[in-house]
N, C-alpha and C positions, 0 to 999 in steps of 0.2 A: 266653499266658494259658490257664488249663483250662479247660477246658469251654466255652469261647468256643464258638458257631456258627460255623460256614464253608459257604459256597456250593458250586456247582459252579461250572465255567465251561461257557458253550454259544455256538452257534455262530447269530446271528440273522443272514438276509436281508430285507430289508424289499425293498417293491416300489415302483415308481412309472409314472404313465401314459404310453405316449408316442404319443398317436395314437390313430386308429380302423382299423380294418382295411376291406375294401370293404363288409361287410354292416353297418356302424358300428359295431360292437364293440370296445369301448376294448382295445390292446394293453401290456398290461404288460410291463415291464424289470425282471431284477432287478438293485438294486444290490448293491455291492462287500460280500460277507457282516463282520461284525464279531463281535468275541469281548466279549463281557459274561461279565465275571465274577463271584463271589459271586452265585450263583442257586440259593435252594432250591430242590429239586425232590420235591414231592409228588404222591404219588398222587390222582387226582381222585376224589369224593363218589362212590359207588355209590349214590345216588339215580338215580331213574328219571329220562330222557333228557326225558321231557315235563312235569318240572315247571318252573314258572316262571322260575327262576331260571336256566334256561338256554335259551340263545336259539332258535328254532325247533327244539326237540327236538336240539338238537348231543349228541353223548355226546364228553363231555370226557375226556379222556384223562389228561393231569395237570395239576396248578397249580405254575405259576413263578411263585416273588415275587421278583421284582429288586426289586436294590439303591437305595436314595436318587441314588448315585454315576450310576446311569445317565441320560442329558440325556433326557427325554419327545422321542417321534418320532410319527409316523402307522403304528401296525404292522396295518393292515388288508392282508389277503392277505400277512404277512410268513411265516415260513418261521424253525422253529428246529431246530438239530440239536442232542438231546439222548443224553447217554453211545450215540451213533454211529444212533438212531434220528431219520426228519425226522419234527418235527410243525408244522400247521397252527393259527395263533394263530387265536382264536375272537374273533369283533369287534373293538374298537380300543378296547382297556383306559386309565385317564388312571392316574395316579398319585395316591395320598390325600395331600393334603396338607394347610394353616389349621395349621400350627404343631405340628402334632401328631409328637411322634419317640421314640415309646417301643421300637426297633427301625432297625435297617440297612436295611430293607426295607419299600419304601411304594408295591408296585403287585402285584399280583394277575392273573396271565396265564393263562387258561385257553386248553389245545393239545388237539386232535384228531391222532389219528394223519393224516400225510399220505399214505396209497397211491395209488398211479395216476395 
């Protein structure tokens, strides 16, 4: 079909707890990476890093909106590699949903570059 949208595909790792280490600091694992596919990739708001709408002053790097297709996880501390760059998911986004499907895409992901 013309002009259809199409995603990208990217590469997410999601994390999960396994333990506390001896100073009690919880140690995270990561699991087994997965490929979601159809994922626009925009660049994120050049708004200033401290207004509201972003969580303790994060500078967001870009917004992925995955697909309906993909099942809701926990992606707090997940990990996404996008066209060969990692970025760091910014809190633990839900999906919009109540019926509403004007779009292939019903969740909204804000990433920070992940260095270091």
């Amino acid at each position: 079909m013309a002009g259809m949208m199409r995603g990208e595909t990217i590469l997410l790792t999601t994390r999960h707890p396994e333990g506390a280490d001896d100073a009690g600091d919880t140690i995270w694992l990561d699991d087994d990476p997965v490929e979601v596919d159809d994922v626009l990739v925009a660049p994120a708001s050049t708004a200033d890093a401290g207004e509201s709408t972003r969580p303790d002053g994060v500078n967001v790097d870009l917004t992925l909106l995955f697909p309906r297709t993909f099942a809701p996880r926990d992606l707090r501390r997940a990990t996404c590699r996008v066209r060969g760059d990692d970025y760091r998911v910014v809190g633990n986004p839900t999906p919009i949903d109540g019926g509403m499907t004007p779009t292939r895409w019903n969740m909204s992901v804000d990433v920070e570059r992940g260095e270091g």
